[in-house]
C-alpha positions in Angstrom: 38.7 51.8 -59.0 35.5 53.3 -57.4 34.3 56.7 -58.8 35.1 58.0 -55.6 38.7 58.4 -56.6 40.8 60.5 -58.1 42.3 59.5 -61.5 45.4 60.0 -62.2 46.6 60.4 -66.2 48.0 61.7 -69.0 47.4 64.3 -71.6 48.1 61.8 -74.6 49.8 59.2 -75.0 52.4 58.2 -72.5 56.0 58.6 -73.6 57.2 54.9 -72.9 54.2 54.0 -75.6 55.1 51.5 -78.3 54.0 53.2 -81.1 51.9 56.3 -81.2 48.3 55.2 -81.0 45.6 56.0 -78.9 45.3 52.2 -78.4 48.9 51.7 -77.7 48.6 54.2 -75.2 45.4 53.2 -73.2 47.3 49.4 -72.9 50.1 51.4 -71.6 48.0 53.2 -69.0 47.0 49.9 -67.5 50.4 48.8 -67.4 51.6 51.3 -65.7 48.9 51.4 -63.0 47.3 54.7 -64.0 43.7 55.5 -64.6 43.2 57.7 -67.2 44.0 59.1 -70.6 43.5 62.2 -72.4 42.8 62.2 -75.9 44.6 64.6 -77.7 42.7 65.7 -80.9 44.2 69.5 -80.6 45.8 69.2 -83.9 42.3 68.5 -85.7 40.0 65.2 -84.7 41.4 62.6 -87.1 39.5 60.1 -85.9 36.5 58.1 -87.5 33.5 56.2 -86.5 35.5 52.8 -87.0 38.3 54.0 -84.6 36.5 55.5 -82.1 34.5 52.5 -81.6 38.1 50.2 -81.1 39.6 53.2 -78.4 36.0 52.4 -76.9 36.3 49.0 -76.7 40.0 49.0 -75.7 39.6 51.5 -72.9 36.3 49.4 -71.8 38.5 46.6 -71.8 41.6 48.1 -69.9 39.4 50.1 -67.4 40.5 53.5 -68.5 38.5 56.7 -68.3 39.1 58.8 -71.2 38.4 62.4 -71.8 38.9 64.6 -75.4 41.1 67.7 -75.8 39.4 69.8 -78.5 42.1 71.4 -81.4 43.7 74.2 -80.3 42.3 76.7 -83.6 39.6 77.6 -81.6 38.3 81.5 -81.1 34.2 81.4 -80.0 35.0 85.4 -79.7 36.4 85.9 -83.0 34.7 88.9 -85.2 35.0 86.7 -88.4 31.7 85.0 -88.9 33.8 82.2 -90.7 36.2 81.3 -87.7 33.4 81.7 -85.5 31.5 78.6 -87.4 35.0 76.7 -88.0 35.8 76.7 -83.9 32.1 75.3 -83.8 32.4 73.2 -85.7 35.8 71.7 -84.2 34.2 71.9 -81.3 31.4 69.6 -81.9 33.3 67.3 -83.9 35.7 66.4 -81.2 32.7 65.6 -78.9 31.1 63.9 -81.4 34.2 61.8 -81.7 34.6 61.5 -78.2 31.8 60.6 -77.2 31.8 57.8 -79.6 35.6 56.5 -77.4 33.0 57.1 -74.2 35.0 60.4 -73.0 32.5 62.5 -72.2 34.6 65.5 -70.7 35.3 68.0 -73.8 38.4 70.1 -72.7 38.8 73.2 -74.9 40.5 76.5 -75.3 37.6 78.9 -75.6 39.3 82.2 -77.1 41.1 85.3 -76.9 39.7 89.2 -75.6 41.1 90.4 -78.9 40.1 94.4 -79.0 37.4 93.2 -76.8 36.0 94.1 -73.1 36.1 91.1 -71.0 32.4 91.4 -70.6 31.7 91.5 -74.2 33.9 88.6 -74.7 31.9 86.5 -71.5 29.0 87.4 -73.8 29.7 85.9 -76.5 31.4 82.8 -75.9 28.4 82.0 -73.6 26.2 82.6 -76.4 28.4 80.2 -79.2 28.4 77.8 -76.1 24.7 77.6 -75.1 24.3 77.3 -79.0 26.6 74.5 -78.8 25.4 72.8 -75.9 21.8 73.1 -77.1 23.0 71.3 -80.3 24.4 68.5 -78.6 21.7 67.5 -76.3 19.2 67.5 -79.7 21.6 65.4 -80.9 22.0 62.9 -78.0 25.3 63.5 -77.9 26.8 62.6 -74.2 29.4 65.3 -73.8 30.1 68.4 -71.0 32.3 71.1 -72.8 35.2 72.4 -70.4 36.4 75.4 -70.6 39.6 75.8 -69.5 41.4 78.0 -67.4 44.3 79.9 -69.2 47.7 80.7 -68.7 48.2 83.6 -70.5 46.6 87.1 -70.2 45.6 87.6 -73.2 43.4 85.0 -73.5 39.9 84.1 -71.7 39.8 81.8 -69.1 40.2 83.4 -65.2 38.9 81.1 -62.8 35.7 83.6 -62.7 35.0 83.4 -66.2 35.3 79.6 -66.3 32.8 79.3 -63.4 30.6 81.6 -64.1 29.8 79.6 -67.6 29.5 76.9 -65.3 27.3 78.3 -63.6 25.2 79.7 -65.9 25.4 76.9 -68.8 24.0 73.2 -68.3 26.4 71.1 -70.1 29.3 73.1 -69.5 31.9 72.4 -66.3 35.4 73.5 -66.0 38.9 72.3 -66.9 41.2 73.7 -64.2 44.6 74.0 -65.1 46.3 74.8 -62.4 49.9 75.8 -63.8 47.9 78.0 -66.3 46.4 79.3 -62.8 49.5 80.0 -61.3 51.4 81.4 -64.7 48.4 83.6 -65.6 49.9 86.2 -62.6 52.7 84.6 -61.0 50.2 83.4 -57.9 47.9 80.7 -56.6 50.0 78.7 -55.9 50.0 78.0 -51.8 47.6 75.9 -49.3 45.5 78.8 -48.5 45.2 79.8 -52.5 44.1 76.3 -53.3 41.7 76.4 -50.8 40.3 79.6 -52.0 39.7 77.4 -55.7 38.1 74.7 -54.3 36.1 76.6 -52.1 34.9 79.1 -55.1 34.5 76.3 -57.4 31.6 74.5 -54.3 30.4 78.3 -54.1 29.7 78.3 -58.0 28.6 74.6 -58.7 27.7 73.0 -55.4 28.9 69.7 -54.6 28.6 68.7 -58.1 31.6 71.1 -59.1 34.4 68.9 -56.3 32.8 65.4 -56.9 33.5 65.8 -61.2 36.3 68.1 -61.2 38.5 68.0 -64.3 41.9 68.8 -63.8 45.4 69.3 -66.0 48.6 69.9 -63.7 52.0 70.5 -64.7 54.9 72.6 -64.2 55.2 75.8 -65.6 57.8 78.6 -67.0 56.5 81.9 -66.8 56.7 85.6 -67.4 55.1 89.4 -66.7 52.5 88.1 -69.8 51.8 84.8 -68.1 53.2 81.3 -69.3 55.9 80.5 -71.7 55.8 76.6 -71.5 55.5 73.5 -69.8 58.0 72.1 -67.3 58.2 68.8 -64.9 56.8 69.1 -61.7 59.9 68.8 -59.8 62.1 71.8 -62.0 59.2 74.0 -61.5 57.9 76.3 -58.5 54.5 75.0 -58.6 53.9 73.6 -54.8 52.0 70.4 -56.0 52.5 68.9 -52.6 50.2 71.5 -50.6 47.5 71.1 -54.0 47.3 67.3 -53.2 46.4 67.8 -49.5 44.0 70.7 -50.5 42.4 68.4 -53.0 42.4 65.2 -50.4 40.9 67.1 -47.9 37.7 68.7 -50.0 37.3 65.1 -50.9 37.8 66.1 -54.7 36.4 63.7 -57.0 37.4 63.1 -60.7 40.6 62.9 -62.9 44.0 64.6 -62.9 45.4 64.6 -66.3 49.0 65.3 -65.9 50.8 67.7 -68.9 54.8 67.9 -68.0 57.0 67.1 -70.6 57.3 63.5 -68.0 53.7 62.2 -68.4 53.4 59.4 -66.6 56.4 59.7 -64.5 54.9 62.7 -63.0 51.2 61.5 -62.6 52.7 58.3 -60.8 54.7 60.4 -58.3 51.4 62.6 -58.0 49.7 59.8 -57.6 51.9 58.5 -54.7 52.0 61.9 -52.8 48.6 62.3 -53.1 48.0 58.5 -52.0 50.5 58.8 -49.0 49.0 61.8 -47.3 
């Protein structure tokens, strides 16, 4: 596995798991070929020093490359000083966490528009972030916070808004979610789409941006206000063959965490497809 690769994962623990552990579930990764693992810590980070340094060891051991999803309770554009400091704080603690297991990508839900502009909104997540950020380096902390790219319309996260935090924040990269991408308004989802994302993504962030690209993929169910839920690959409309040769030929470098209610079944057929072209 040369970091010239892409990764192929899950989001969690794969189904066929025994047991429910994030241990259980790195072993299983290696048995089943994959690459990667996401840690899922969206209900809270419930994880301490102790067991952070056994996932480390474990995934050191097994050759897995891990990365953290922060909790989902998260609103850096909330009006409420209070929730403001509480997505923070969930926010550094599942960095904190993870970097301890050596992930050192932080995926997270950044918030909603609320009665907000967009710009406002831009504003001040970019503040809480460069806040956060800022914090982390003082603390040595190795992690890059990922904002992800949303599915629904009423929260933030277009592919703009995620690169232009990019752009603008050191320590910050994006999670592209390319279902959320397509659900958000029922489009990007063709070769010529996907090459306008990759393209805008090496216009934003230079090279940098397609040689550590983080990315979640799964089918999706959606409506007029964006996605409903999460569907495999193969029942939905998302045309994941076209995204695999649009990533093989940018030469995209970096992990593909798979989020279908099939884990690992799906990121072994992606893997495949994208293998075979």
């Amino acid at each position: 596995m040369t970091s010239k690769d892409l990764l192929f994962g899950t989001g969690g623990v794969p189904r066929s798991t025994k047991g429910t552990s994030s241990i259980s579930g790195i072993k299983r990764i290696r048995e089943l070929g994959l690459d990667c693992m996401e840690l899922e810590f969206v209900q809270g980070v419930r994880m301490g020093e102790k067991g952070a340094k056994n996932v480390l060891e474990t995934a050191n051991k097994e050759e897995v490359a891990l990365s953290v999803h922060a909790p989902y309770y998260i609103n850096l554009n909330s009006y409420e000083e209070e929730k403001l400091k509480a997505s923070l704080e969930r926010i550094y603690e599942a960095a904190k966490v993870g970097s301890l297991c050596g992930a050192e990508s932080i995926v997270l839900h950044a918030g909603f528009y609320q009665k907000s502009t967009k710009k406002h909104t831009f504003e001040n997540i970019s503040k809480a972030l460069k806040e956060l950020t800022g914090q982390l380096r003082d603390e040595g902390i190795q992690a890059v916070l990922r904002p992800e790219t949303m599915g629904k319309r009423t929260q933030f996260g277009t592919l703009e808004e995620v690169l232009a935090l990019s752009a603008e924040i050191e320590g910050v990269m994006p999670c592209l979610d390319f279902c959320h991408l397509h659900a958000r308004e029922g489009k990007e989802n063709s070769y010529s789409e996907f090459t306008e994302i990759l393209s805008r993504v090496e216009e934003s962030l230079g090279k940098q941006g397609l040689s550590n690209m983080h990315m979640h993929i799964s089918g999706v169910e959606y409506g007029t206000n964006g996605e409903k839920r999460h569907l495999t690959l193969k029942e939905s409309d998302l045309n994941y063959p076209e995204l695999m040769k649009v990533l093989k030929e940018f030469k995209a470098q970096g992990r593909v965490i798979l989020e279908s209610p099939i884990l690992e079944e799906d990121a072994l057929m992606l893997r495949k497809l994208y293998n075979e072209i």
